[in-house]
One Martini backbone bead per residue (centre of mass of N, CA, C, O) as a GRO file, in nm:
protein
  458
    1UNK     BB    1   3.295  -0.352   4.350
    2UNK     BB    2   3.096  -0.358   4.616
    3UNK     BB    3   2.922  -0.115   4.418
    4UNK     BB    4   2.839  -0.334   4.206
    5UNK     BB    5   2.699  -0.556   4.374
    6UNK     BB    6   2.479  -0.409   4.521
    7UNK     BB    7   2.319  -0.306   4.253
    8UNK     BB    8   2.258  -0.544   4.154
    9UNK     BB    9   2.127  -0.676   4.409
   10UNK     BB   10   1.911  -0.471   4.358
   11UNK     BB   11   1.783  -0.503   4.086
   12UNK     BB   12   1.694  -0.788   4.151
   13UNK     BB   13   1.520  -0.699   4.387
   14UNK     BB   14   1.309  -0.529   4.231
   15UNK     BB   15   1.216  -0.714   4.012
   16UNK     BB   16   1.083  -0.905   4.225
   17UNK     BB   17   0.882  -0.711   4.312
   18UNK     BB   18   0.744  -0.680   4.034
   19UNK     BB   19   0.665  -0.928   3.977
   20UNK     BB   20   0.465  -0.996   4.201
   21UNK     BB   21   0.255  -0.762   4.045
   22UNK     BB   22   0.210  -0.924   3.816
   23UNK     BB   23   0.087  -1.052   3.541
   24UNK     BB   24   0.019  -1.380   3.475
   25UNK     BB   25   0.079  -1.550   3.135
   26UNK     BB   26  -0.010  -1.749   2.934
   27UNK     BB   27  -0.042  -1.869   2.625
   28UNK     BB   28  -0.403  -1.838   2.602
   29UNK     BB   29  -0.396  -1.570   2.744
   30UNK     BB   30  -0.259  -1.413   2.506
   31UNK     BB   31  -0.439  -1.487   2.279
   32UNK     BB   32  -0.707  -1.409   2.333
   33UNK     BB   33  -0.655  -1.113   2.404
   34UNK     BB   34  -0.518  -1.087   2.072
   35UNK     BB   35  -0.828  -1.199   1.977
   36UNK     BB   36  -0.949  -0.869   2.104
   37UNK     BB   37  -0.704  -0.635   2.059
   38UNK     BB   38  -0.614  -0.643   1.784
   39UNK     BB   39  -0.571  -0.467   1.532
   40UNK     BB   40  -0.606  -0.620   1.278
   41UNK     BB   41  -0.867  -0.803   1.388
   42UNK     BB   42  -1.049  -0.552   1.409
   43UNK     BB   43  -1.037  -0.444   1.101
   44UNK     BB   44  -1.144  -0.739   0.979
   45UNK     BB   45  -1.397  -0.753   1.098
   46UNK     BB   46  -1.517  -0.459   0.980
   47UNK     BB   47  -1.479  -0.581   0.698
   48UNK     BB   48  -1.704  -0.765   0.714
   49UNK     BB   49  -1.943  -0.591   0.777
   50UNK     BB   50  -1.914  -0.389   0.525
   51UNK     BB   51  -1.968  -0.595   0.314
   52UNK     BB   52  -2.211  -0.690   0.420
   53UNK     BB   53  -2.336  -0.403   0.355
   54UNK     BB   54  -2.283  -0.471   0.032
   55UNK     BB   55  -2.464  -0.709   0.000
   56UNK     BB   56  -2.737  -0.551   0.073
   57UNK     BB   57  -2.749  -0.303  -0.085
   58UNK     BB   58  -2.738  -0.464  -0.354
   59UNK     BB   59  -3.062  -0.622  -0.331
   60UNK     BB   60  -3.185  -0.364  -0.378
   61UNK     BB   61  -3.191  -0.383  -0.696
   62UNK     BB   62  -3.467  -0.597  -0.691
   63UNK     BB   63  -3.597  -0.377  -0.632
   64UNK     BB   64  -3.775  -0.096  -0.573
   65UNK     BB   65  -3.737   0.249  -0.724
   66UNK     BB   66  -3.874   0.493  -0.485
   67UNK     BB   67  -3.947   0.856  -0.641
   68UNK     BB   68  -3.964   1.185  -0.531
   69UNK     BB   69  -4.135   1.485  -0.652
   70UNK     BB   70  -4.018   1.846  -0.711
   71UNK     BB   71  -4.169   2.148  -0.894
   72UNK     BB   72  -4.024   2.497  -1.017
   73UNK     BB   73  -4.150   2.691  -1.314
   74UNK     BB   74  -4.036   3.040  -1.407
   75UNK     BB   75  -4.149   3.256  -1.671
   76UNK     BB   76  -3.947   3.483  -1.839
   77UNK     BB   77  -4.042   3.395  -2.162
   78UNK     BB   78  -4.326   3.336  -2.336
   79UNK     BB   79  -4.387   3.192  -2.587
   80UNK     BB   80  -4.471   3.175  -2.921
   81UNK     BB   81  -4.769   3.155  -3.169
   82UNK     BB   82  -4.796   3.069  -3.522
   83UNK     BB   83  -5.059   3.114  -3.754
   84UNK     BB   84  -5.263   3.044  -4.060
   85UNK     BB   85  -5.535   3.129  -3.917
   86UNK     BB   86  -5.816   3.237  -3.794
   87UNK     BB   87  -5.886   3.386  -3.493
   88UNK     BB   88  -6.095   3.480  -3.308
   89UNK     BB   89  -6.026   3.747  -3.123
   90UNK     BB   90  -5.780   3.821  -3.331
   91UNK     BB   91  -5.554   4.015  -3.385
   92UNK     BB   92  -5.452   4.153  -3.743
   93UNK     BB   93  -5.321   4.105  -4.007
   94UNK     BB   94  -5.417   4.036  -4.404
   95UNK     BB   95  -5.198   3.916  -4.542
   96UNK     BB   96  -5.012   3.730  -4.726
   97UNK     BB   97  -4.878   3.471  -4.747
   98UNK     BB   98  -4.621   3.295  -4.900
   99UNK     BB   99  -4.843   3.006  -4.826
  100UNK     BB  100  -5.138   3.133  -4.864
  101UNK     BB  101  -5.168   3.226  -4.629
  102UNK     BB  102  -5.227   3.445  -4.295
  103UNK     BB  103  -5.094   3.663  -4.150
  104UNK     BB  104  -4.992   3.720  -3.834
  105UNK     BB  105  -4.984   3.751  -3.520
  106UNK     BB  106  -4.850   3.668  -3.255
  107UNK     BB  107  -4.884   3.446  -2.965
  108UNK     BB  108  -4.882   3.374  -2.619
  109UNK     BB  109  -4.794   3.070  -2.444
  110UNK     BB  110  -4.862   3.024  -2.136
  111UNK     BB  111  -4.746   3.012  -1.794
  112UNK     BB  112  -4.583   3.130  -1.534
  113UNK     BB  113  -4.665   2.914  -1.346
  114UNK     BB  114  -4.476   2.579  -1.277
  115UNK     BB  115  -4.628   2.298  -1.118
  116UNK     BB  116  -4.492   1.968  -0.976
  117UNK     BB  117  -4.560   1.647  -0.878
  118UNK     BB  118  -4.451   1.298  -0.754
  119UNK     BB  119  -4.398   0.935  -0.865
  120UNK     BB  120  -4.120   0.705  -0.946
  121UNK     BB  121  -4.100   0.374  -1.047
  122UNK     BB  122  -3.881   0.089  -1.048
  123UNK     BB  123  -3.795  -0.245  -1.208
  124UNK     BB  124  -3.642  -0.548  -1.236
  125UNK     BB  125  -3.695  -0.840  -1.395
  126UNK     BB  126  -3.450  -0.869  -1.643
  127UNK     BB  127  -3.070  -0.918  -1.498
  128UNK     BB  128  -2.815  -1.104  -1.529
  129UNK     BB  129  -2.633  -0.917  -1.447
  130UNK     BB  130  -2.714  -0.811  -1.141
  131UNK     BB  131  -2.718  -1.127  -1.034
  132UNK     BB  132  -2.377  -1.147  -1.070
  133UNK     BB  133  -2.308  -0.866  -0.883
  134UNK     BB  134  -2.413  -1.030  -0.621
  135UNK     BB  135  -2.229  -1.276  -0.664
  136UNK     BB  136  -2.003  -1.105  -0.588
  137UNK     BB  137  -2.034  -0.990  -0.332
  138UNK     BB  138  -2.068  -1.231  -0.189
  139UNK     BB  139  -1.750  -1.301  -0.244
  140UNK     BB  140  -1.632  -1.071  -0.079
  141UNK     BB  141  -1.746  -1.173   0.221
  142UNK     BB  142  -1.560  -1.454   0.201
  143UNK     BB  143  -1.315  -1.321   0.169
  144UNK     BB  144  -1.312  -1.116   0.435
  145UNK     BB  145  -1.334  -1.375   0.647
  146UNK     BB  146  -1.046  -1.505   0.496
  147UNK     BB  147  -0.867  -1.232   0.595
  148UNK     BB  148  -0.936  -1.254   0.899
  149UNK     BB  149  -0.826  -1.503   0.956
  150UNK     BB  150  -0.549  -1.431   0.878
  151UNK     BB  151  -0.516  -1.233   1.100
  152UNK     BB  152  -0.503  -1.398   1.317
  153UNK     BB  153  -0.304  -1.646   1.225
  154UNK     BB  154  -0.099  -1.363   1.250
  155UNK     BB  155  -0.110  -1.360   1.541
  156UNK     BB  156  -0.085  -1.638   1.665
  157UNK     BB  157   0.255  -1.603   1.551
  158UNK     BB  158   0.331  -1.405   1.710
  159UNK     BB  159   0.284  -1.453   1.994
  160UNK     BB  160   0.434  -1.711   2.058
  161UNK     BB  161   0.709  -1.560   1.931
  162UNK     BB  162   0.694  -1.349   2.198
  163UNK     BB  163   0.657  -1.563   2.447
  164UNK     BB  164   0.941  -1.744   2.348
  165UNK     BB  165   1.127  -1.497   2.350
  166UNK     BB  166   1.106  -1.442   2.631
  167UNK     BB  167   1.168  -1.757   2.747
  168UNK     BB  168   1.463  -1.693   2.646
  169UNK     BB  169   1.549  -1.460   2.791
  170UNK     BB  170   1.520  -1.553   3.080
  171UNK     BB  171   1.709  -1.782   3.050
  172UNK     BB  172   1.941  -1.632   2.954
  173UNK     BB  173   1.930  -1.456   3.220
  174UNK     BB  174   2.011  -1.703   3.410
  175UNK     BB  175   2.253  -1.809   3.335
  176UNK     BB  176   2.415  -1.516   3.356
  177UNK     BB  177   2.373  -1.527   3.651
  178UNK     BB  178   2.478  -1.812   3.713
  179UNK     BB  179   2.781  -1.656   3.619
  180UNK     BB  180   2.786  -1.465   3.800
  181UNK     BB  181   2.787  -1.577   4.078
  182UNK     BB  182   3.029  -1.779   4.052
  183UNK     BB  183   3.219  -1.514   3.991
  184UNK     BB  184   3.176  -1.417   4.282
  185UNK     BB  185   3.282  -1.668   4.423
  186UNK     BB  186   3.560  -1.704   4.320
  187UNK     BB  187   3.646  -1.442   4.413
  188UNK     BB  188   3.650  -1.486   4.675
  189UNK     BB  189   3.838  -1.741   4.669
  190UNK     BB  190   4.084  -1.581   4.555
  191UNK     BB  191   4.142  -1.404   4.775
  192UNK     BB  192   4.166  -1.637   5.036
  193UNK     BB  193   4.447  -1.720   4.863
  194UNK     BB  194   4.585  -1.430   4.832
  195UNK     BB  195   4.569  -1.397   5.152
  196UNK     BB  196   4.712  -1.731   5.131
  197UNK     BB  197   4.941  -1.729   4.937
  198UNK     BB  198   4.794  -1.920   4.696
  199UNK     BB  199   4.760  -1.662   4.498
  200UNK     BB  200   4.776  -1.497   4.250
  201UNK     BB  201   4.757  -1.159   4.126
  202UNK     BB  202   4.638  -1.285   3.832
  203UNK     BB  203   4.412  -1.440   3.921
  204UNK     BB  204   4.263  -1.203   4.086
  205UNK     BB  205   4.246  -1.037   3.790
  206UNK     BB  206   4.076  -1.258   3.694
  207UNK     BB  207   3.833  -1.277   3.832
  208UNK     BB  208   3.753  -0.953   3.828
  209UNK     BB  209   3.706  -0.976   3.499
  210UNK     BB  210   3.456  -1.213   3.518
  211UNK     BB  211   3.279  -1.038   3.682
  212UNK     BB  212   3.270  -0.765   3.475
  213UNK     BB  213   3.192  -0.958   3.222
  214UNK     BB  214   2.899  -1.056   3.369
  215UNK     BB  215   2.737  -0.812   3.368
  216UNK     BB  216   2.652  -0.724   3.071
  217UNK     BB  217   2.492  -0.969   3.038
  218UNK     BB  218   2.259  -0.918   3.269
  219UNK     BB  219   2.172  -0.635   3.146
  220UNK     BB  220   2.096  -0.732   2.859
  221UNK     BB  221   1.913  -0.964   2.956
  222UNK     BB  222   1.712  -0.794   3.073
  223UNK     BB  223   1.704  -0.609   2.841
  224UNK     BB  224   1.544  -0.860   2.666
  225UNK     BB  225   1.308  -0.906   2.845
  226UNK     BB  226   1.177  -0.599   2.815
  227UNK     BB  227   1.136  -0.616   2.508
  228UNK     BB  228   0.994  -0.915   2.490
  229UNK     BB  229   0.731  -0.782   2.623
  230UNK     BB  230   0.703  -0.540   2.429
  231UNK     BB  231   0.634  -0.715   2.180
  232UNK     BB  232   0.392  -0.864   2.313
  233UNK     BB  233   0.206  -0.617   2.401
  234UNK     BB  234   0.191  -0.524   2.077
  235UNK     BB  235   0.025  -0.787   1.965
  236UNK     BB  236  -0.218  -0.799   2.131
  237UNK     BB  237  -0.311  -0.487   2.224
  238UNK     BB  238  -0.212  -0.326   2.465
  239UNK     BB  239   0.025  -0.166   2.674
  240UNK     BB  240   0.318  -0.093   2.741
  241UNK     BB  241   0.290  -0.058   3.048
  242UNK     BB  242   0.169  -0.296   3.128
  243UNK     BB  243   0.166  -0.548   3.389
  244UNK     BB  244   0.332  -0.843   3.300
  245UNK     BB  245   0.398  -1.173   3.213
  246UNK     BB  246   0.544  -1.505   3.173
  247UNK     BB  247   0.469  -1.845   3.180
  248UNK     BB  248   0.680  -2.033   3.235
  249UNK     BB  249   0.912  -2.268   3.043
  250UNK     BB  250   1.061  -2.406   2.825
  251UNK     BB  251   1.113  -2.678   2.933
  252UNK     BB  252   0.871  -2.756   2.917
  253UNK     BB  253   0.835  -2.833   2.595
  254UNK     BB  254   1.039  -3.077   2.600
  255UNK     BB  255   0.856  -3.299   2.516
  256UNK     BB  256   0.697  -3.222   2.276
  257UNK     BB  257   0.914  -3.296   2.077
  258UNK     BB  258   0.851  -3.608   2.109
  259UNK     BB  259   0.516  -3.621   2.110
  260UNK     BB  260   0.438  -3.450   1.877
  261UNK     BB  261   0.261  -3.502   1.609
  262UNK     BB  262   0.358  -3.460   1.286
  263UNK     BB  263   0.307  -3.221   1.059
  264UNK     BB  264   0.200  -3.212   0.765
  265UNK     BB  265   0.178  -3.090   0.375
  266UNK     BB  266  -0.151  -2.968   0.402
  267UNK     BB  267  -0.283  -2.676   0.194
  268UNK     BB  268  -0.592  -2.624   0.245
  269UNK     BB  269  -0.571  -2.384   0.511
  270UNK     BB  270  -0.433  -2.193   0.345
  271UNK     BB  271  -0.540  -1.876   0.331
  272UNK     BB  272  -0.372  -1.764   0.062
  273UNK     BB  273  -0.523  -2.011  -0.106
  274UNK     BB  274  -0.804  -1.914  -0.031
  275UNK     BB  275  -0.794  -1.634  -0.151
  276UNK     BB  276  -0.733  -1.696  -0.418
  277UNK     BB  277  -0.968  -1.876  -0.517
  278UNK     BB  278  -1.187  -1.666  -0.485
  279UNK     BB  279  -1.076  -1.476  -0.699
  280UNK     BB  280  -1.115  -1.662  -0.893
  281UNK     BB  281  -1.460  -1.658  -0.901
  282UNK     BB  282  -1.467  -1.379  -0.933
  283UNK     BB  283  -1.321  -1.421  -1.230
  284UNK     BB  284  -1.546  -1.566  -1.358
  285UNK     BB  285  -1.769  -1.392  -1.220
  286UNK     BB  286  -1.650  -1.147  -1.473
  287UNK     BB  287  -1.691  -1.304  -1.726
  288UNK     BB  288  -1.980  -1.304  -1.682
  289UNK     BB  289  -2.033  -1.017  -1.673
  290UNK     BB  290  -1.934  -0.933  -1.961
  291UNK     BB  291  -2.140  -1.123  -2.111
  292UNK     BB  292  -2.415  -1.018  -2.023
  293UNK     BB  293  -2.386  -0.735  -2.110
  294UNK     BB  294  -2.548  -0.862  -2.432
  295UNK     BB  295  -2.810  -0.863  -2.304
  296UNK     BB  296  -3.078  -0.835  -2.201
  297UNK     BB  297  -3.346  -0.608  -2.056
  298UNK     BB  298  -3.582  -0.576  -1.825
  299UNK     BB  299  -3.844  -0.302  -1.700
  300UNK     BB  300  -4.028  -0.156  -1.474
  301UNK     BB  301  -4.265   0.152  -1.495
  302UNK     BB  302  -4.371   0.412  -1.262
  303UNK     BB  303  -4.602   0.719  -1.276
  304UNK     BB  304  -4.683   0.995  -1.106
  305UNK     BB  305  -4.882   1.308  -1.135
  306UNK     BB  306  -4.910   1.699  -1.079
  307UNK     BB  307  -5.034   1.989  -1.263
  308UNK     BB  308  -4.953   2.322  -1.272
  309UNK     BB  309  -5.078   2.663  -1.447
  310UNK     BB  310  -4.978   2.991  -1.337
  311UNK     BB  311  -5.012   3.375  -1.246
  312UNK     BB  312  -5.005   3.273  -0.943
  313UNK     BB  313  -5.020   3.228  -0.576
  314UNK     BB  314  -5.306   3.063  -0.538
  315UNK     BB  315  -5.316   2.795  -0.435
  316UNK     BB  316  -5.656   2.722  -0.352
  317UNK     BB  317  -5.693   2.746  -0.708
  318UNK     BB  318  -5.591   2.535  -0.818
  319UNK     BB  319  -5.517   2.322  -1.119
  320UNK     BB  320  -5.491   1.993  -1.090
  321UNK     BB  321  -5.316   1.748  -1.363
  322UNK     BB  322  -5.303   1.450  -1.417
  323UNK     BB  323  -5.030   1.162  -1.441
  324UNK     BB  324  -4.955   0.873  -1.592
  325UNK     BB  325  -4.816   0.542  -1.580
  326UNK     BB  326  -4.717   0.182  -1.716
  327UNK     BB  327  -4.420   0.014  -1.820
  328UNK     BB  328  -4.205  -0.157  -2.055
  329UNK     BB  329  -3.819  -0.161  -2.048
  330UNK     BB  330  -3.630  -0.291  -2.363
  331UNK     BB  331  -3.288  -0.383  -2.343
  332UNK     BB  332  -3.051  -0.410  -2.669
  333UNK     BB  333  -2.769  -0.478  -2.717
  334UNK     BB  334  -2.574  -0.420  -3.014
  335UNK     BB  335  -2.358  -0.177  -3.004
  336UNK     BB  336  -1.969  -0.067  -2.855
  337UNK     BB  337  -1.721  -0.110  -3.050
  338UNK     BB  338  -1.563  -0.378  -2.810
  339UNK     BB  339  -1.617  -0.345  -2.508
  340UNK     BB  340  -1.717  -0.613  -2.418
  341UNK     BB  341  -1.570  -0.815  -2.544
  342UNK     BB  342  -1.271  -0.692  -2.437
  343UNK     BB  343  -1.334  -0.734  -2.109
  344UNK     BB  344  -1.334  -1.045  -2.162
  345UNK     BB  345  -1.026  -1.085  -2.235
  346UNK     BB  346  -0.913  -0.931  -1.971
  347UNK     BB  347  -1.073  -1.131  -1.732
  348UNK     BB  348  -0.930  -1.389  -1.891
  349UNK     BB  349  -0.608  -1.296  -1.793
  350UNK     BB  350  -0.627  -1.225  -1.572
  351UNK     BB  351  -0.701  -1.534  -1.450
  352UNK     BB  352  -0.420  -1.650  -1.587
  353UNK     BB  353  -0.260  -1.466  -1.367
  354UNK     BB  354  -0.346  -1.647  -1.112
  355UNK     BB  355  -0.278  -1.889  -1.168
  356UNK     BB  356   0.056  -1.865  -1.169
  357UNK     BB  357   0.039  -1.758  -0.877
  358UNK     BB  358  -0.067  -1.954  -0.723
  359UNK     BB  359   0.139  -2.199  -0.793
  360UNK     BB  360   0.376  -2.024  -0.698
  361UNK     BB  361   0.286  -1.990  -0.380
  362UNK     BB  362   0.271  -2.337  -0.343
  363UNK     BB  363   0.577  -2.379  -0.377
  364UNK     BB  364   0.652  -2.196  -0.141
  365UNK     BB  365   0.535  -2.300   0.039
  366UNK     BB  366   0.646  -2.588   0.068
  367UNK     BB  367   0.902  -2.491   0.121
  368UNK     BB  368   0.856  -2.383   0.408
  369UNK     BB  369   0.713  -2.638   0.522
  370UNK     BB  370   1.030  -2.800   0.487
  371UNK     BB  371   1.176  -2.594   0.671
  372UNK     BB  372   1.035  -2.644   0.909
  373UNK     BB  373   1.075  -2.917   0.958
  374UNK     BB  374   1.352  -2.925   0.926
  375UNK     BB  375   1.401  -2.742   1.199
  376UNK     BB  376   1.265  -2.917   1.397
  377UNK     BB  377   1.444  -3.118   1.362
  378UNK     BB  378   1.739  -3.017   1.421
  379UNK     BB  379   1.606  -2.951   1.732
  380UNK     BB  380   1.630  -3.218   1.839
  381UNK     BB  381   1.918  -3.282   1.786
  382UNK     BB  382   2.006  -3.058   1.956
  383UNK     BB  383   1.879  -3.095   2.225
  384UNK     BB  384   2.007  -3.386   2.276
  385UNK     BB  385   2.323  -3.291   2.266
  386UNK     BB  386   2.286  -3.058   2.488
  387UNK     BB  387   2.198  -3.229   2.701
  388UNK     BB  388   2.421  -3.408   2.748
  389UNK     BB  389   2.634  -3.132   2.772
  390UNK     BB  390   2.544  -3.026   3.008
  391UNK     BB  391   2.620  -3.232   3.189
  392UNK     BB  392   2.903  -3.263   3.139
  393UNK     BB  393   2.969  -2.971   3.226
  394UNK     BB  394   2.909  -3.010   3.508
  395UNK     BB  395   3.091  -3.197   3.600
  396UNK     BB  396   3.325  -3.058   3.490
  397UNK     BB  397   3.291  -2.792   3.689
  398UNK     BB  398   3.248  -2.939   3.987
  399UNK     BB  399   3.564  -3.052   3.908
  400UNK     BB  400   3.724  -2.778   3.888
  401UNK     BB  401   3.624  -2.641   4.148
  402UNK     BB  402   3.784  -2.856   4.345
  403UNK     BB  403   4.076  -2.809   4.208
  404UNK     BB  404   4.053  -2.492   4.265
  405UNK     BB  405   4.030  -2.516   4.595
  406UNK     BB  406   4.337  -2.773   4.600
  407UNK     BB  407   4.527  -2.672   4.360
  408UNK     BB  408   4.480  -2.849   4.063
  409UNK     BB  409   4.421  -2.601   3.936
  410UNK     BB  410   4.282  -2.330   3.742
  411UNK     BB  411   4.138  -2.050   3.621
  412UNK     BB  412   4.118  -2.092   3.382
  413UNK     BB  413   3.993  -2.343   3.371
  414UNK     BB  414   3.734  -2.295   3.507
  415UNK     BB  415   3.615  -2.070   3.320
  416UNK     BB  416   3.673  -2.329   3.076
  417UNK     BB  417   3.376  -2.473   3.239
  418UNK     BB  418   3.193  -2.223   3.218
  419UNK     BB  419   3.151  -2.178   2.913
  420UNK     BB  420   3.090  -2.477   2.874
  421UNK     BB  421   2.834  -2.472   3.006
  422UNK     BB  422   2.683  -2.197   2.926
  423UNK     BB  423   2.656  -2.284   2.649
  424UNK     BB  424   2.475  -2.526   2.658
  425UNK     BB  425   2.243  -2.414   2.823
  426UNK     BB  426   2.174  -2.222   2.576
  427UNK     BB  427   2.161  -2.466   2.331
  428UNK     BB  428   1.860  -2.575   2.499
  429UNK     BB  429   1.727  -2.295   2.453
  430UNK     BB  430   1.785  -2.256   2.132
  431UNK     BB  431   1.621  -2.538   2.055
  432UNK     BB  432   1.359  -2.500   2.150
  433UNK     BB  433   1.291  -2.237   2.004
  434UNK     BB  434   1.336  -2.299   1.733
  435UNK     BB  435   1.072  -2.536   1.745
  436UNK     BB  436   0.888  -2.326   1.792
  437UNK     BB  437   0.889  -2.149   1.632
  438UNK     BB  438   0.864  -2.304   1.388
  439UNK     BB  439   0.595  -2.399   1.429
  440UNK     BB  440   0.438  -2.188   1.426
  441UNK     BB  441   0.523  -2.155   1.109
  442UNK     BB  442   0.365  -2.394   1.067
  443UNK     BB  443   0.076  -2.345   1.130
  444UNK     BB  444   0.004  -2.073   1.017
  445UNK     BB  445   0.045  -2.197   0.695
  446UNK     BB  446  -0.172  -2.445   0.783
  447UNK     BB  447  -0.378  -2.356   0.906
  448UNK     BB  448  -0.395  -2.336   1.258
  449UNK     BB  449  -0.687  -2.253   1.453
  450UNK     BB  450  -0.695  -2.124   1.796
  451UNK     BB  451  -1.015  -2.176   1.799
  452UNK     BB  452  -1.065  -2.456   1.702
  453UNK     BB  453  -0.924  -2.508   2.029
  454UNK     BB  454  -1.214  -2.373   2.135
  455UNK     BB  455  -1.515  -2.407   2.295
  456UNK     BB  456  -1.599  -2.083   2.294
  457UNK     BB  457  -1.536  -2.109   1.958
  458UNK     BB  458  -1.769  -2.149   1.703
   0.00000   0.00000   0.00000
């Protein structure tokens, strides 16, 4: 027994040591660090970058579009071609052709090598449907920043909830420690007494059971409290090596829970109902573009070539031949076969079926909203319960304490005074938690952006 009390208390030691070097985070200094460093964070970021560069890339479209070209087309077999008359220095025979006129031998036309080089150019001056193709992209790249908040705001309320989670942890860590350090007490106390006939070996074999009961609580919680930092260093997006700590106790806490003004039902702020809107508007925007596609479009179009036709290699003799154009190329849709109609009427069901989507996650959020509100009320009524109990339970272990040092107790009271006090810690720490858990989560859903809260971040 006398090396396990060593080894803990070696273990208590080490811990404080390591504690002295870790770096200790408040609650702001972990959301920062956690919406510069989550991955998540960071992906939606890149995400709005490549949107916007895809929403200029559209715009390109309204521009000229000019291609320079170059070709070189070597004759296999040179085309034949047959005349009806004669043609001077042309030999041949003189029979009469079946069409009245005179047979010839045919003869080759055309150079063994042509080449051919130039510029061309292209620009839409009337395109409706491109036109909203582009407010398409638009809508695309405020999604993607809708989107970013979102992953920000979940970001938000993980890093919180793994805070409070530590906050939880240690402070149960801490109750456990001072339930073994009593029960070492008791038992040195009960040792005294059995070594003055004081007390039963009943009562020293419970001693001993109370303090071997109350170790694996304090490991357990030791190791709850390491979890729960891993937890906080995987959200924020750390190494989970790095040594940090965190900040403060729940018991700061608890005057918010009374002083806070409560948060109404109103999701205008819910990033996934402004997600669901912008595809509405994206879902209007594609049923005006299949109707578009119905329209004419008109393009202006302009090309410049230079052409040679040689049976050999020599360059500087080429004899080039320019050709050029301007003109203006006017497309009528007139039938699709029901394609265009069809794709209106796709876009117009599917557009249906985001509003019953929108409708029915509106309500789930609602629902959300007053779980959370009810959860925050329920932990203020525990919080001020267990705050009580606490007292009650402390005088009452004070009481049991005293009665069994002049024996007017025993240890099973003693124990069952220690219980009733360790419950009551405990639940004065998870009413706290409770409430800050739902708050954030209620938070997170009303879009309450940790940014807007931050001076250095407009």
């Amino acid at each position: 027994m006398k090396k396990l009390f060593l080894s803990l208390a070696g273990l208590f030691l080490v811990a404080a040591q390591i504690c002295s070097a870790q770096q200790v985070l408040s609650l702001e200094d972990a959301l920062k660090i956690a919406l510069s460093e989550n991955a998540s964070v960071k992906v939606a970021d890149l995400e709005i970058e490549r949107t916007g560069y895809a929403r200029k890339g559209s715009y390109a479209a309204l521009f000229p579009q000019v291609d320079g070209t170059a070709n070189y087309q070597r004759t296999i077999k040179k085309q034949v071609m047959y005349m009806d008359f004669d043609i001077p220095g042309m030999g041949g025979g003189d029979s009469p052709s079946e069409d009245g006129g005179r047979s010839r031998d045919g003869f080759e036309v055309g150079r063994w090598n042509t080449w051919s080089t130039g510029v061309s150019a292209s620009m839409p001056l009337v395109n409706a449907q491109l036109w909203k193709s582009i407010q398409i992209s638009g809508q695309d790249v405020e999604l993607a920043v809708e989107k970013a908040r979102s992953s920000r705001l979940e970001t938000v309320t993980q890093v919180k909830k793994a805070f409070f989670t530590v906050l939880l942890a240690k402070e149960a860590a801490a109750v456990y420690k001072s339930v073994y350090d009593n029960a070492v007490e008791n038992l040195k106390l009960t040792e005294q007494k059995y070594n003055a006939q004081r007390a039963s070996e009943l009562d020293l074999t419970r001693a001993k059971t109370a303090v071997a009961n109350a170790v694996p609580n304090v490991y357990d919680s030791e190791n709850a409290v390491d979890l729960g930092l891993w937890q906080l260093k995987a959200v924020m997006g750390v190494a989970l090596d790095s040594d940090i700590d965190v900040a403060g106790a729940l018991s700061d806490y608890a005057d918010a829970m009374l002083t806070d003004p409560r948060p109404g039902e109103d999701l205008s702020g819910n990033s996934t109902l402004r997600q669901l809107d912008i595809q509405a508007k994206q879902l209007a925007s594609s049923i005006k573009l299949q109707q578009y596609a119905s329209l004419p479009s008109l393009a202006l179009a302009f090309s410049y070539s230079l052409n040679a036709m040689t049976n050999d290699f020599n360059f500087s003799q080429y004899k080039w031949s320019p050709y050029s154009y301007i003109g203006l190329s006017l497309n009528i849709p007139i039938f699709a076969g029901g394609k265009r109609y069809h794709a209106v009427k796709a876009a117009k069901v599917q557009a249906a079926e985001l509003d019953i989507q929108r409708a029915n996650t509106e309500r789930q959020l609602q629902i959300a909203v007053r779980q959370y509100l009810g959860t925050m009320e329920t932990a203020i009524k525990s919080h001020a319960s267990a705050s009580s109990a606490v007292e009650t339970a402390t005088k009452a272990y004070g009481i049991a304490r005293k009665s069994y040092d002049v024996g007017r107790s025993t240890l099973t009271d003693l124990n069952d005074a220690q219980l009733a006090l360790t419950q009551s810690q405990l639940g004065v720490c998870q009413a706290i938690y409770n409430y800050l858990s739902a708050k954030s989560d209620l938070e997170g859903t009303l879009g309450a952006d940790f940014l807007d809260k931050t001076p250095n971040n407009e």
